[in-house]
DRENMI-405602 format. One record per residue: x, y, z of N, C-alpha, C in turn; residue number from 0; chain. Coordinates in nm, 3 decimals. Layout:
<sites>
[[X Y Z] [X Y Z] [X Y Z] NUM "A"]
...
</sites>
This chain:
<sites>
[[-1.199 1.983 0.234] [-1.254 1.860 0.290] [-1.293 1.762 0.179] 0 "A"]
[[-1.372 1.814 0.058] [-1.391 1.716 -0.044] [-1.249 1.656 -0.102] 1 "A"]
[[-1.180 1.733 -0.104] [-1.110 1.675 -0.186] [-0.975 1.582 -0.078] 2 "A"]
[[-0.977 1.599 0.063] [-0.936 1.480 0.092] [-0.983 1.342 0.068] 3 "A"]
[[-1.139 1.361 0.065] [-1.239 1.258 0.040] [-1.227 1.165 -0.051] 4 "A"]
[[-1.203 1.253 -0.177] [-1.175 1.183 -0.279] [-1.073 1.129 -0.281] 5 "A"]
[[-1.001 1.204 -0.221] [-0.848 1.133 -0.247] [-0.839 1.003 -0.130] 6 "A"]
[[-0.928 1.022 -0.059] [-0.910 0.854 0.000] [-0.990 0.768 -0.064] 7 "A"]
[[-1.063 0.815 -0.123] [-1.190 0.706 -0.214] [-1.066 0.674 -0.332] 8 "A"]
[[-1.014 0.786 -0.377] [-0.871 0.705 -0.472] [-0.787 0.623 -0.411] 9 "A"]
[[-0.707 0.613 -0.319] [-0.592 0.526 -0.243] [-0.728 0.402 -0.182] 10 "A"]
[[-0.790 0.378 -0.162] [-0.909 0.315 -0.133] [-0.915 0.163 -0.248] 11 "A"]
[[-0.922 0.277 -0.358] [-0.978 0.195 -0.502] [-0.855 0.102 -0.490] 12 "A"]
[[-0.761 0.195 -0.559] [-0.605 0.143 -0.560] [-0.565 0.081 -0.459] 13 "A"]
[[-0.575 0.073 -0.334] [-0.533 -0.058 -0.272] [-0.600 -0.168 -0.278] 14 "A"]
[[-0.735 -0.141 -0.291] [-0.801 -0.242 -0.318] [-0.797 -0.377 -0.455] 15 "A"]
[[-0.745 -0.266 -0.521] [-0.662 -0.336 -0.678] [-0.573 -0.408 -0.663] 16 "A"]
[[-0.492 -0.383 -0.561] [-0.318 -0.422 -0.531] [-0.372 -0.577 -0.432] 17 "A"]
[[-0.418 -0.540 -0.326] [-0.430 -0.608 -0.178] [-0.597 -0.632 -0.162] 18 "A"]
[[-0.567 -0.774 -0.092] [-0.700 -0.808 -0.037] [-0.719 -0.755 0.080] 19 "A"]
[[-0.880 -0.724 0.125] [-0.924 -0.634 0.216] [-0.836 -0.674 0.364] 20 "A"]
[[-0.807 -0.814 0.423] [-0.717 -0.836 0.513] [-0.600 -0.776 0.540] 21 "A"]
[[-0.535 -0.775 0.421] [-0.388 -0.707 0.381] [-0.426 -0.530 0.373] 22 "A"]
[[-0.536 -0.465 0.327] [-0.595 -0.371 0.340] [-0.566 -0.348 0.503] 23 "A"]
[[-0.623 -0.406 0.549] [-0.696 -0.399 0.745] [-0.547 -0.413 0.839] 24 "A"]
[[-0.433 -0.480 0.777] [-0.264 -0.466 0.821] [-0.198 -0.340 0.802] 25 "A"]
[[-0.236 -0.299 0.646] [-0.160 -0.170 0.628] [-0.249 -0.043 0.696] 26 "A"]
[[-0.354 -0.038 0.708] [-0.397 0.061 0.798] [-0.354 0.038 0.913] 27 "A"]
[[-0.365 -0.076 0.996] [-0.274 -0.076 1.129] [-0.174 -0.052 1.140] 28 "A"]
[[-0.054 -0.071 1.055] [0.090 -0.004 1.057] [0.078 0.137 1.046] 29 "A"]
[[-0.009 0.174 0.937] [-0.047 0.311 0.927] [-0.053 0.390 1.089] 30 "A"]
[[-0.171 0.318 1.168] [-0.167 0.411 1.240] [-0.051 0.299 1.382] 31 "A"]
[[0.031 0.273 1.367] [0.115 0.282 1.452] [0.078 0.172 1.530] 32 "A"]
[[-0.051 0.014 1.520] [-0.063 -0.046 1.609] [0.002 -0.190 1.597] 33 "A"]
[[0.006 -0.217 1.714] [0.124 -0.407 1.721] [-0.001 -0.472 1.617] 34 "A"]
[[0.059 -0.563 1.525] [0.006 -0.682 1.450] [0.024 -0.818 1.546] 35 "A"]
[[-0.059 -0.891 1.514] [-0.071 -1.000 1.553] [0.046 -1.107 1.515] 36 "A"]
[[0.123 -1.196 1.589] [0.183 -1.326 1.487] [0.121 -1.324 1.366] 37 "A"]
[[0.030 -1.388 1.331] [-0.030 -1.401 1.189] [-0.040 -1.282 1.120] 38 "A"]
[[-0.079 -1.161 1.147] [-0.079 -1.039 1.104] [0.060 -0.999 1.044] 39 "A"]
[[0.177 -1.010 1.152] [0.304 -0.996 1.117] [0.354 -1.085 1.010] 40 "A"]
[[0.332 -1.239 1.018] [0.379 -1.356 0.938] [0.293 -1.245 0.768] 41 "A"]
[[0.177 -1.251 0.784] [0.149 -1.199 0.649] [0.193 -1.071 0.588] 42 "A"]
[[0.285 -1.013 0.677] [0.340 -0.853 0.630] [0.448 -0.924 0.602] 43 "A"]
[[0.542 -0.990 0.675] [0.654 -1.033 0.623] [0.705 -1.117 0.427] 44 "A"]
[[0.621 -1.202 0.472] [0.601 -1.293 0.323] [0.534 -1.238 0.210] 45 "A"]
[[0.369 -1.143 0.236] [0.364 -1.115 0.138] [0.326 -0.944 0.118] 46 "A"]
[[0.342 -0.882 0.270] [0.308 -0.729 0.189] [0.426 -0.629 0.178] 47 "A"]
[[0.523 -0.712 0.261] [0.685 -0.618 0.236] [0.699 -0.644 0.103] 48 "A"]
[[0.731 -0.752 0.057] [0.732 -0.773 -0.117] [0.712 -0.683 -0.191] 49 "A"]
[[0.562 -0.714 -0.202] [0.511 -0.692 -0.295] [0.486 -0.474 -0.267] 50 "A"]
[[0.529 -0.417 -0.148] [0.526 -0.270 -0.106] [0.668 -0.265 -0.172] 51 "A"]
[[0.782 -0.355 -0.164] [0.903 -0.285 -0.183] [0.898 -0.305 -0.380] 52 "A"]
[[0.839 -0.368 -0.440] [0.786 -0.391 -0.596] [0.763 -0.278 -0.607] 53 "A"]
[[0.616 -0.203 -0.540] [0.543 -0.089 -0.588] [0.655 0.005 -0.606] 54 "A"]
[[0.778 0.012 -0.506] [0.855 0.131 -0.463] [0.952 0.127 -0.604] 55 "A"]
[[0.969 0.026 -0.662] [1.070 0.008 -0.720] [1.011 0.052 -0.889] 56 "A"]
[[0.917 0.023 -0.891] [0.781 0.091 -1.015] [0.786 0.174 -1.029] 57 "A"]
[[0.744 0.215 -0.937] [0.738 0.424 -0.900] [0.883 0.463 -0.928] 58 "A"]
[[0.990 0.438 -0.901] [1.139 0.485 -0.948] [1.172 0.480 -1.056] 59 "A"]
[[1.122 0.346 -1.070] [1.094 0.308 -1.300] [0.978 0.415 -1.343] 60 "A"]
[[0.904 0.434 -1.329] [0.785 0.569 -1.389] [0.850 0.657 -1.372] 61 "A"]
[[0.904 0.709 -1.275] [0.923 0.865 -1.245] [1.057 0.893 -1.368] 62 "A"]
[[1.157 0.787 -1.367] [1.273 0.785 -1.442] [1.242 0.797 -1.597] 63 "A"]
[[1.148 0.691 -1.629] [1.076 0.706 -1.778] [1.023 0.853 -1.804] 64 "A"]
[[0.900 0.909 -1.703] [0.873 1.051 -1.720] [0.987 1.136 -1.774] 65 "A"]
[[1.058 1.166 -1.677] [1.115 1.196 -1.665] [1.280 1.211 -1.847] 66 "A"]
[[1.212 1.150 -1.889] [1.275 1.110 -2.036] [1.230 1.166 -2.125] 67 "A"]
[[1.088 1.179 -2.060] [1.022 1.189 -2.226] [1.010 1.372 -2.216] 68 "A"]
</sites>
């Protein structure tokens, strides 16, 4: 149990680094599976697909670098 804890107090921090708490309050709703609003949607479209398909593309660049050394 603690250590799920923490580990959401980590993904927590870190989104909070990435995304403002709004954009925070979207990706938990996709998370759990609920309709976004027009505006909700307009702001997943323009700026959190982006900047989610960036992170994805990072993580493939890290893992590949690791992966070197």
């Amino acid at each position: 149990m603690e250590r799920n804890k923490a580990k959401d107090l980590r993904i927590i921090k870190a989104l909070s680094n990435l995304f403002t708490d709004k954009q925070i309050n979207i990706l938990k709703r996709l998370m759990n599976a609920e309709n976004l609003t027009k505006q909700e949607n307009e702001i997943y479209s323009r700026t959190l697909k982006p900047k989610i398909n960036a992170i994805i593309d990072l993580n493939d660049i890290a893992i590949s670098i690791r992966d070197k050394i």
